[in-house]
Every structure is written in C-alpha cells, then in structure tokens.
C-alpha positions as CSV (number, residue, x, y, z in Angstrom):
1,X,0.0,0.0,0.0
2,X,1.4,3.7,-1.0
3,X,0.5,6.7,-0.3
4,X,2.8,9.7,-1.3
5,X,1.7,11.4,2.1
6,X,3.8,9.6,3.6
7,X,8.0,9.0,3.1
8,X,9.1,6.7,5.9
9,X,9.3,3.1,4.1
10,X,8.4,-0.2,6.1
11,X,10.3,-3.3,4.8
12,X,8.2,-5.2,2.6
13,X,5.6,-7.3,4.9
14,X,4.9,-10.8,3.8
15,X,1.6,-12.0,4.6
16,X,0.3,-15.8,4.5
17,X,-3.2,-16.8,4.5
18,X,-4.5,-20.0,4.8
19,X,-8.3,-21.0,4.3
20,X,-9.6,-24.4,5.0
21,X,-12.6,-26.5,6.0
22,X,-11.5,-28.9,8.5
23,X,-14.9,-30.5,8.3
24,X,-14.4,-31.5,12.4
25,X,-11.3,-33.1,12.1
26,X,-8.2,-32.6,14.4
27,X,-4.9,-30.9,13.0
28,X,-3.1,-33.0,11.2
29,X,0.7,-33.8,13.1
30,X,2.8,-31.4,10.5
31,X,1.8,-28.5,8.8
32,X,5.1,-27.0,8.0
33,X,3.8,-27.4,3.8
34,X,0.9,-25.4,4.8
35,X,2.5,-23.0,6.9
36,X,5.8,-22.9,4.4
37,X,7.9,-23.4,7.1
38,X,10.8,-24.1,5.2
39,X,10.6,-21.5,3.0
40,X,13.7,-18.8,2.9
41,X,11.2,-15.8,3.2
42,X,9.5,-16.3,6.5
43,X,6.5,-14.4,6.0
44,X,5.6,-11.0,9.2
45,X,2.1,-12.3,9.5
46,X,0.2,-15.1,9.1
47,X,-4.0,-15.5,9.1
48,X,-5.7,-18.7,9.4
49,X,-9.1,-19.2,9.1
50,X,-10.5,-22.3,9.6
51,X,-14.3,-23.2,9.1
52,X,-16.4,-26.4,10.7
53,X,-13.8,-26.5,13.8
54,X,-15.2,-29.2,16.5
55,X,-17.3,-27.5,18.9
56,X,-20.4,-28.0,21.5
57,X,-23.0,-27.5,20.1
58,X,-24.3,-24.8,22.5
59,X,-20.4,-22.5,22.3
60,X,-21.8,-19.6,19.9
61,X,-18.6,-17.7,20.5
62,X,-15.5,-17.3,22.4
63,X,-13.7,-14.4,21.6
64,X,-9.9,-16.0,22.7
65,X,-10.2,-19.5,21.4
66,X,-7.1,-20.9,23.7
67,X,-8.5,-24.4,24.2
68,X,-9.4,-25.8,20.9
69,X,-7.1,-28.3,19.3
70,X,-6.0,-26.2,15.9
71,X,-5.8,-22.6,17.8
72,X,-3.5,-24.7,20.3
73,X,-1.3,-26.6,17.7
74,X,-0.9,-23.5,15.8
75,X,0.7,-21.7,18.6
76,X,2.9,-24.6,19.5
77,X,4.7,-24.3,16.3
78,X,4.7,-20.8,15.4
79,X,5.6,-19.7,18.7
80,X,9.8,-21.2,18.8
81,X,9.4,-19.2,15.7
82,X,9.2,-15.6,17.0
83,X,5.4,-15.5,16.1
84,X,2.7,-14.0,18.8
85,X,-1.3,-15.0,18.5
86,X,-2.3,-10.9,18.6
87,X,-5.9,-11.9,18.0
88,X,-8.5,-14.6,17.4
89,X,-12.2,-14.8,17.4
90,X,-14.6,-18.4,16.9
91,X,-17.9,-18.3,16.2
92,X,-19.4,-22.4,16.2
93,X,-17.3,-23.9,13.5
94,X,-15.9,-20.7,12.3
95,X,-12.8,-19.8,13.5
96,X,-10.2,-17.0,12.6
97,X,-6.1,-16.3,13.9
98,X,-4.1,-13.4,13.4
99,X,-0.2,-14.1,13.9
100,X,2.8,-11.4,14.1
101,X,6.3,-11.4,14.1
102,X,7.1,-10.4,17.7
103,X,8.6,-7.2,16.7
104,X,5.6,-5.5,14.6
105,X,3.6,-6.7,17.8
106,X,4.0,-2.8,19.2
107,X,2.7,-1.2,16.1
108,X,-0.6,-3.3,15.5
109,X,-3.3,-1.2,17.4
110,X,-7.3,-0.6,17.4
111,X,-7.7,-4.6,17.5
112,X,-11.4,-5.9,17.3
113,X,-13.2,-8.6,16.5
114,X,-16.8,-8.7,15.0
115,X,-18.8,-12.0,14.2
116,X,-22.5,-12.5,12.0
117,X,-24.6,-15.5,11.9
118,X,-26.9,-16.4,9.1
119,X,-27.7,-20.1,9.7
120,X,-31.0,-21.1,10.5
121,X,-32.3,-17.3,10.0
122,X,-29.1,-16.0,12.2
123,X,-30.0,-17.8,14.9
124,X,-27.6,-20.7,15.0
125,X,-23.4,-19.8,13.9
126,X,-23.2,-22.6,11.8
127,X,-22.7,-20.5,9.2
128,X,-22.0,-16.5,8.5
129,X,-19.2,-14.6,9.1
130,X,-15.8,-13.9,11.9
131,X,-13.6,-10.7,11.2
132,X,-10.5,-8.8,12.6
133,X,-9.9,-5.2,12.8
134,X,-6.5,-3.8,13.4
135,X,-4.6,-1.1,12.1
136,X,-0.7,-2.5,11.1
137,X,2.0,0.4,11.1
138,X,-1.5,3.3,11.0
139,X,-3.1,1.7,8.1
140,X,-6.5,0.2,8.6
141,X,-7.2,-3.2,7.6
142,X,-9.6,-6.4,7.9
143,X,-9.8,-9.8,7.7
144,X,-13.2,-11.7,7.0
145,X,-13.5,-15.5,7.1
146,X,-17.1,-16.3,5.6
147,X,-18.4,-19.7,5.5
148,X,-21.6,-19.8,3.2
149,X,-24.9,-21.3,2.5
150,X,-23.8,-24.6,0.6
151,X,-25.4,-26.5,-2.0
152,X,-25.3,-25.9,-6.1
153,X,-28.7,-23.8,-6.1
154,X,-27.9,-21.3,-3.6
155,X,-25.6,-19.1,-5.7
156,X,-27.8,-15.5,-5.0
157,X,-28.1,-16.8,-1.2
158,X,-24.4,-16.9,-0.8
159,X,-23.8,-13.6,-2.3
160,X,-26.8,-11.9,0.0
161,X,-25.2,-13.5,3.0
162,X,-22.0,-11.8,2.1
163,X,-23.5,-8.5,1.7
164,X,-25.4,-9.0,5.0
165,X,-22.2,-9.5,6.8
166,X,-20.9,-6.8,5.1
167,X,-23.3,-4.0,6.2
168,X,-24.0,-6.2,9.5
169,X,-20.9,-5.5,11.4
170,X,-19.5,-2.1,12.1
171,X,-16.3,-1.1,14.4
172,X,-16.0,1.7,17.0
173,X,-13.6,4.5,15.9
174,X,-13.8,6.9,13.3
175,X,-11.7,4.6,10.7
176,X,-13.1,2.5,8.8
177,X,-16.2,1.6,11.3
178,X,-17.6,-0.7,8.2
179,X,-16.1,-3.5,6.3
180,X,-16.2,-1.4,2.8
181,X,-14.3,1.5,4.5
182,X,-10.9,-0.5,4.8
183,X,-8.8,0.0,2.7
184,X,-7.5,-3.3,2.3
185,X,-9.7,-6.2,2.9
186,X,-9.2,-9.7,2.9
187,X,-12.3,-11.9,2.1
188,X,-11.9,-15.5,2.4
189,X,-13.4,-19.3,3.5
190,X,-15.3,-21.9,2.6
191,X,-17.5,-19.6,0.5
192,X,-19.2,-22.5,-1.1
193,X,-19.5,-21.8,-4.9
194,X,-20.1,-24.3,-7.2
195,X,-19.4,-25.0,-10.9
196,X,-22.5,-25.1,-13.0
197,X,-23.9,-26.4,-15.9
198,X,-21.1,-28.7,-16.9
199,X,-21.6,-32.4,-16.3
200,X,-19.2,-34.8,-13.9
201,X,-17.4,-36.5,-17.0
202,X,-16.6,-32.4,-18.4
203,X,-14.9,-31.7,-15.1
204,X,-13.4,-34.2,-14.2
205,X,-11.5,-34.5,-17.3
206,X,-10.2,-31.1,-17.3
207,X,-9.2,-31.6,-13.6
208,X,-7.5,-34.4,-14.8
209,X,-5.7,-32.8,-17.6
210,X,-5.0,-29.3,-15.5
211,X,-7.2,-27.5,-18.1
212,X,-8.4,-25.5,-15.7
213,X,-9.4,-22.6,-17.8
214,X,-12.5,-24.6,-19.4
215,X,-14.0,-24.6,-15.9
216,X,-13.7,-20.9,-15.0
217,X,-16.7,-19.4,-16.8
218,X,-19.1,-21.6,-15.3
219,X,-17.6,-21.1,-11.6
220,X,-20.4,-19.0,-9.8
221,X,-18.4,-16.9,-8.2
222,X,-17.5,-15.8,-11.8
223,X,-20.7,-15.8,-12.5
224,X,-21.9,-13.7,-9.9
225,X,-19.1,-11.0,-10.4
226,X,-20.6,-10.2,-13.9
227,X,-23.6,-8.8,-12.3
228,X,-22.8,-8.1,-8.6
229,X,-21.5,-5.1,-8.4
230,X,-20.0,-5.5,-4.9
231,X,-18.1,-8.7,-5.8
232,X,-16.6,-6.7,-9.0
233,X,-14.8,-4.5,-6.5
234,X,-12.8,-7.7,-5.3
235,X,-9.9,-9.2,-6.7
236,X,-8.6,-12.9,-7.0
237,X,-5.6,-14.9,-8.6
238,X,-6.4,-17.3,-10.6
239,X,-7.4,-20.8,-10.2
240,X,-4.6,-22.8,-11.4
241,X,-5.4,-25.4,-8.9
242,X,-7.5,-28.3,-8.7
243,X,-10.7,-27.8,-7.0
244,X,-10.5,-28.5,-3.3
245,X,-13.9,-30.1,-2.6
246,X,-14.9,-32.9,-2.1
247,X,-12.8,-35.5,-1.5
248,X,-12.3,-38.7,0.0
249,X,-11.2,-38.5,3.6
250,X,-7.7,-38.9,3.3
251,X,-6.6,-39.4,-0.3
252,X,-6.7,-37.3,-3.4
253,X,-9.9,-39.2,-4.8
254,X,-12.8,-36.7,-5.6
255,X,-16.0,-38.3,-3.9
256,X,-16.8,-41.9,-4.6
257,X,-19.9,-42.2,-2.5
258,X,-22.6,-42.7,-3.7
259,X,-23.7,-38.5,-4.0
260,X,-20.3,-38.3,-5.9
261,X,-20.8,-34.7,-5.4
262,X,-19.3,-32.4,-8.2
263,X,-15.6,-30.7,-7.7
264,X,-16.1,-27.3,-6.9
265,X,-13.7,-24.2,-5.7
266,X,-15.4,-23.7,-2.6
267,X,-12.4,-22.7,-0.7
268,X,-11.3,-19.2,-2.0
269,X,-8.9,-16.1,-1.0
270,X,-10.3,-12.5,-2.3
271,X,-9.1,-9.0,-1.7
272,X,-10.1,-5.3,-1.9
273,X,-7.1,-2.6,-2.2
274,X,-7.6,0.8,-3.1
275,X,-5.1,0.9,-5.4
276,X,-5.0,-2.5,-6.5
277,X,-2.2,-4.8,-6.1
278,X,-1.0,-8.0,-7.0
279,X,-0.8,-11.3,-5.8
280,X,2.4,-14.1,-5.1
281,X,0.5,-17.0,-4.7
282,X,-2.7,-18.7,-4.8
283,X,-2.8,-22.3,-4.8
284,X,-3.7,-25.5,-3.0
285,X,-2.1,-27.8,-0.9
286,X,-3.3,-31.3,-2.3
287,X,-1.1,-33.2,1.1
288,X,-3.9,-32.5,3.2
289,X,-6.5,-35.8,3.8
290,X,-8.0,-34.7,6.9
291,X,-10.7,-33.1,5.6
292,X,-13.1,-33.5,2.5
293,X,-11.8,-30.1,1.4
294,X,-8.1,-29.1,0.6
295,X,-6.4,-26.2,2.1
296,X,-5.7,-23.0,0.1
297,X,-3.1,-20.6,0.5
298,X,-2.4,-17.4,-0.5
299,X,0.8,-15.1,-0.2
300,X,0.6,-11.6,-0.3
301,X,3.5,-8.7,-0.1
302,X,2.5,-5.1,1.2
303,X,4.8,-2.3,1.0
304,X,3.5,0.1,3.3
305,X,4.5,3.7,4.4
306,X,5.1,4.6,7.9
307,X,2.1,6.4,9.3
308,X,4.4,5.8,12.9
309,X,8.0,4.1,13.3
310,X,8.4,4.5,16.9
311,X,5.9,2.2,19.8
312,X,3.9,4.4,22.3
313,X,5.8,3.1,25.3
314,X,9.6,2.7,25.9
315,X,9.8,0.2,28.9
316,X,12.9,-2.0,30.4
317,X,13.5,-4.0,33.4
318,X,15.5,-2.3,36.1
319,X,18.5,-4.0,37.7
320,X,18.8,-7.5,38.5
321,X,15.6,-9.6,38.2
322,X,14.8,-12.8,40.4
323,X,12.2,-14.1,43.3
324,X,14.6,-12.7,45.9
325,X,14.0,-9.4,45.6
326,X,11.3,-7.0,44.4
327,X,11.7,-5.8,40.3
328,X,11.4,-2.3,39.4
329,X,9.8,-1.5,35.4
330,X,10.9,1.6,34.2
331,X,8.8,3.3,31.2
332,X,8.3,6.2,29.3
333,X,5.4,7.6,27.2
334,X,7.0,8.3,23.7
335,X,3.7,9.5,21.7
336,X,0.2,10.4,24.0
337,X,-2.5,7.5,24.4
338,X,-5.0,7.2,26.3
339,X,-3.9,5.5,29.5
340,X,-6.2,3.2,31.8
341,X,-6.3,1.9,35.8
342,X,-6.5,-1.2,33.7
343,X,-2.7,-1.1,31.9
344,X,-1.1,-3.6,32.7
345,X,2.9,-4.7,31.7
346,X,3.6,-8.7,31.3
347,X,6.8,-10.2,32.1
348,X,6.8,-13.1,29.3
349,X,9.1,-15.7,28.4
350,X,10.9,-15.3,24.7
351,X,8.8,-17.3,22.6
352,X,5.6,-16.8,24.4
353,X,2.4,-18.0,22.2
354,X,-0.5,-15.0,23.3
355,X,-1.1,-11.5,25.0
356,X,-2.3,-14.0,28.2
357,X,0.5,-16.5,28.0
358,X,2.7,-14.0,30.6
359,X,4.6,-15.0,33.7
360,X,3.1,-12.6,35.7
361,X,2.3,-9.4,35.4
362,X,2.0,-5.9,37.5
363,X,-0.8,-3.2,36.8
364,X,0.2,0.1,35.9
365,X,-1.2,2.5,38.2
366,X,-1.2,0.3,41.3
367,X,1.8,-0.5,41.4
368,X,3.3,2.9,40.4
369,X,6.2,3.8,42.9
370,X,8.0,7.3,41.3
371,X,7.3,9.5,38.2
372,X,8.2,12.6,36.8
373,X,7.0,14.0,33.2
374,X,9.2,11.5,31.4
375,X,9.9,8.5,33.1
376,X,7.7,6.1,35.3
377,X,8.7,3.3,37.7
378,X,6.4,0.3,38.7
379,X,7.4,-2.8,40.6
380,X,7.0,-6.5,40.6
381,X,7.0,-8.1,44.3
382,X,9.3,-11.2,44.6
383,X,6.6,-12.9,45.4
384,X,4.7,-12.4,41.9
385,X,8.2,-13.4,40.4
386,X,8.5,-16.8,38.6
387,X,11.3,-19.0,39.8
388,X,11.3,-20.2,35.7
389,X,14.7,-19.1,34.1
390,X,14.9,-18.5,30.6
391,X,15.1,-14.9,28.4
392,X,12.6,-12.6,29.2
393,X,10.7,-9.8,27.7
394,X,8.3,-7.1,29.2
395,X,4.7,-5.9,27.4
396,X,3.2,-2.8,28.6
397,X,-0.8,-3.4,27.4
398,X,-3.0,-0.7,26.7
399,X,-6.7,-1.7,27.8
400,X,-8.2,1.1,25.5
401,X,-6.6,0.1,22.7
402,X,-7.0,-3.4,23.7
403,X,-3.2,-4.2,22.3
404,X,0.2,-4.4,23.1
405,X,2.0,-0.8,22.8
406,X,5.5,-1.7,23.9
407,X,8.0,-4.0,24.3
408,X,11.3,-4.2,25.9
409,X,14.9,-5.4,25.0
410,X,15.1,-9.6,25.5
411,X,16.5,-9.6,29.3
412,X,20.2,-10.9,28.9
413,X,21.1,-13.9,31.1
414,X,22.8,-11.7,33.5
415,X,19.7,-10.1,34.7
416,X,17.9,-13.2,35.2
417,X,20.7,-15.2,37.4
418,X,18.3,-15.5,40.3
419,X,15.9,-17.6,37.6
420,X,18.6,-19.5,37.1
421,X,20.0,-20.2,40.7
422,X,17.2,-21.9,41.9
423,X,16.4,-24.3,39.0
C-alpha cells in the first residue's frame, strides 16, 4: 500500500493466508507445507481461518479461542518461531487467527473482532461470518473468514449473505467503522460456490488434464461478479489449482460415494485494495486428507509507508531480576494515548504463544512507585516473580486500545541469574 503522504518506508511485509474447512477433524501432526515453514522468506504475519472446527454444540462464540485443538497446535509451532497470536475470534465452526512477528507486535493497534450469523435465520453460527480489525503500522485493515450457505442452487443466497455481513458488522472508531471502509480487505473461506452447468465427465476431465481454464466461466463466483456489483470490486488470482472439494477422507480421490458430489472451488482467497495490487501465490495444498476439502493458500507482499515508526511506550526491566527481591519497570510515554487503571505490563518468556500466555504481570497504576513528566517506575513483588529461568521480555498493554504498545529489549542472562540459581 502507498500513499505519497507519507515518506518513511516499512520493509516489505509478507503475509500468509491460509483458508480451509476442517470438516471437524483434528490438526493434522505437521503443517510446515501449509505454513511454508521451510521457505527462505519467512513471512511478518500469518491469518488462518478455519471453518467447521469441532465445537459444543451450544459454544456460539468465544472471543480468545485458547482451548481448541487447531488454535493450540498453531501456537505450539509458530511460537519457537518468534510469532505472537495478537488476536482470534470463533464463532461455532468458524474460527479465525491473526499471527505477528514479535517485533511488529507494538505497532498493531485498534484490534477488534466482529462475528455475524446467518444459519438457521441468524439464529444458529453454523454458518455467517468472523472478522479482525486492526490497524498494522496506521493503516487500517480487515480480515473476513465467511463460511456460506452450501449446495449448487444457492448461488444468490451466498452472495446476499455476504452482503449482510458486510453492512452487519461495524467497528467503533472513526476509521473504517464498516467493512467497505478498509482499505484493504481480505475476504476469504469456505464460500461454497459451485461449478455449473457442466456435467461430472466435463470436469473431471479437465481436472485431470490441469485444463483449468474450461471450468472458469461456469464457476459461480465468476458468474456472480458479472452482475454483482459488490463482488466486481474484489480481486482474485487465478485458479490454477485443482478444485479443493470434495474428497475422499484422506486421499486425493474426488468423492466416490454414492452422492459423488461435483468438484467445486469452494475454498477461496479475495481481496479489496484501493489501489489494486497483485498477488504471489494462490494455490492449493493437495497433502492434506484430513478433511473432505483441501487447504488454500495465499501469499501476499504489502509495501507500506510509515504512518508511525516508533511504539507508544519505551519500557525496560531495572537491575537484577529474580524471586529474591522486588523488580522495578521503568517506562516512558514516547507518543500520548490514552492510559487506563486497567494497563497492565507482562513479564513473558521469549517465545511466548499469546497476550495471556505471561509470567506474571503488574498493573500500571497500582503498582506505580516514582514518576516525573518523562519517566515512570512500577514494581514487581518477589513474590509475583516466577522462579522459571529462561530470556525474558516485558509488554506494557493498553486496555483502551486493547493491544500491546510496547515491548522491551530480550533480558540478557545476566539479569535473570536469580531464575537461574534456583532451578
């Protein structure tokens, strides 16, 4: 994203999406493919969302989704590799992840969630739609996992359920307080259209022989950009891939049953930008049996310009830190913000997984011992300590901006010798 207003260049952020109905199965034991973990560009973020995720049936929504199976393995491997979970949201099945390279963490703000239901008449989450809300480096952006009415009829359903999630959910601030005010917006799930009019035999043959192109005027989603105008405004690569529904649980064998259900590209990636930008990759990931649908992923590179380059807050740990003796924070304000009774600063262990996965923590004003206009102290009692070792860092969270606004220097082994000395 550019904007000549502004002349302080961000390296290039790499963004990974990934898209994929589970269909109630549990994570599969390696996902590096999916995630490209072995990929020389390590991407800044990464957005997962995931649709038909095993839940009770009467859990409508849990804003921090800690305790489910694919929010959990997620973190376990992302987190050794420097990534935080900055915000989720799950809504039945539906169930969305944002990840950050720890040190962008300070510089994604105004974080909120927003969630729509449209099964059963809106009163069962089975489907609809799950959204994040931030703003990365001062630019505004969203994130909406949709998972849509199914069945090869229901074309004009699906897209009225997208526009009803669209004008349903709104966000507090003066940016971008609907979806079609973002600048950039990432539309994507198990959106559930079909390919029509041509028979099993047709498709399957040009599946088979990668002639993709024969199938792509009679994709509904295609379809219903010719006359929708608010699917023309969004963009996709295209589909080079084999459609990712339905198949056999755990092969590559489009459904045998006895429905033998039509291949379809039901799993999709979309984007808005104003200016428009292109796309690095947009394809499939035909390893995955789990589910009767394949994963898609999409790669993305934004080259934004620095609305801010420095975090709010400026903190560091004071001295020597161990459960012997109280721990002083020192911090300093380095733009204004709105402060709460409710800020709080996290002592967390390098590689931690979430905003709640600290050590302990202090609040702000409480536990306030000496300020003047520039610098604040606060203190940690020995007894709130953690007798853990390990290298440490310290979050200062803003509860009005519901984010993380600063982060300190990784605590050196030398100040965390008492951790050490009693393991």
């Amino acid at each position: 994203i550019t904007t000549q207003k502004y002349r302080k260049l961000v390296p290039i952020h790499r963004l990974h999406m990934v898209t994929w109905n589970v269909a109630t199965a549990d994570p599969p034991n390696d996902v590096t493919s999916l995630l490209h973990l072995d990929s020389p560009k390590s991407p800044d973020l990464y957005v997962i969302g995931l649709q038909e995720v095993s839940a009770a049936p009467l859990r409508f929504l849990s804003d921090i989704t800690f305790d489910d199976s694919w929010s959990q393995m997620f973190m376990s491997v992302l987190a050794p590799r420097k990534y935080v979970m900055v915000s989720s949201i799950r809504m039945q099945g539906l169930l969305l992840l944002f990840f950050s390279k720890l040190e962008h963490i300070a510089f994604i703000r105004d974080i909120q969630t927003m969630y729509t239901r449209t099964g059963l008449f809106g009163y069962w989450g089975n489907k609809g739609g799950v959204s994040i809300h931030l703003s990365l480096y001062g630019h505004v952006l969203c994130f909406l996992n949709c998972h849509l009415a199914a069945h090869m009829n229901y074309a004009s359903e699906r897209v009225d359920e997208f526009e009803y999630i669209m004008d349903s959910q709104t966000f507090d601030g003066k940016k971008a307080q609907r979806i079609v005010d973002h600048r950039l917006v990432f539309w994507f799930g198990d959106l559930n259209f079909r390919i029509q009019d041509h028979g099993m035999h047709f498709v399957r043959n040009c599946i088979n022989s990668q002639n993709f192109k024969l199938l792509w005027s009679k994709d509904q989603l295609n379809m219903m950009k010719q006359k929708e105008q608010i699917l023309q405004e969004f963009e996709e690569g295209p589909l080079d891939f084999p459609p990712t529904y339905k198949f056999d649980l755990n092969s590559d064998t489009y459904d045998s049953s006895s429905k033998k259900r039509k291949p379809a590209w039901t799993d999709r990636i979309l984007w808005r930008l104003r200016p428009k930008a292109p796309q690095d990759l947009y394809t499939s990931n035909m390893e995955y049996g789990v589910s009767d649908h394949k994963p898609v992923v999409g790669v993305f590179t934004l080259e934004l310009r620095k609305v801010y380059d420095t975090p709010l807050v400026r903190l560091q740990a004071e001295g020597d830190w161990s459960a012997d003796i109280d721990a002083l924070v020192i911090y300093s304000r380095l733009q204004p913000f709105s402060s709460s009774a409710w800020d709080w600063v996290g002592l967390y262990k390098v590689g931690f997984r979430s905003v709640s996965d600290y050590l302990t923590y202090t609040w702000v004003k409480d536990d306030e011992v000496a300020f003047n206009e520039e610098i604040m102290q606060v203190y940690v009692s020995k007894e709130e300590i953690p007798v853990r070792g390990g290298v440490c860092v310290l979050c200062y969270y803003s509860n009005t901006l519901q984010c993380i606004i600063g982060i300190s220097e990784p605590f050196k082994k030398s100040r965390i010798m008492g951790f050490f000395q009693r393991l």
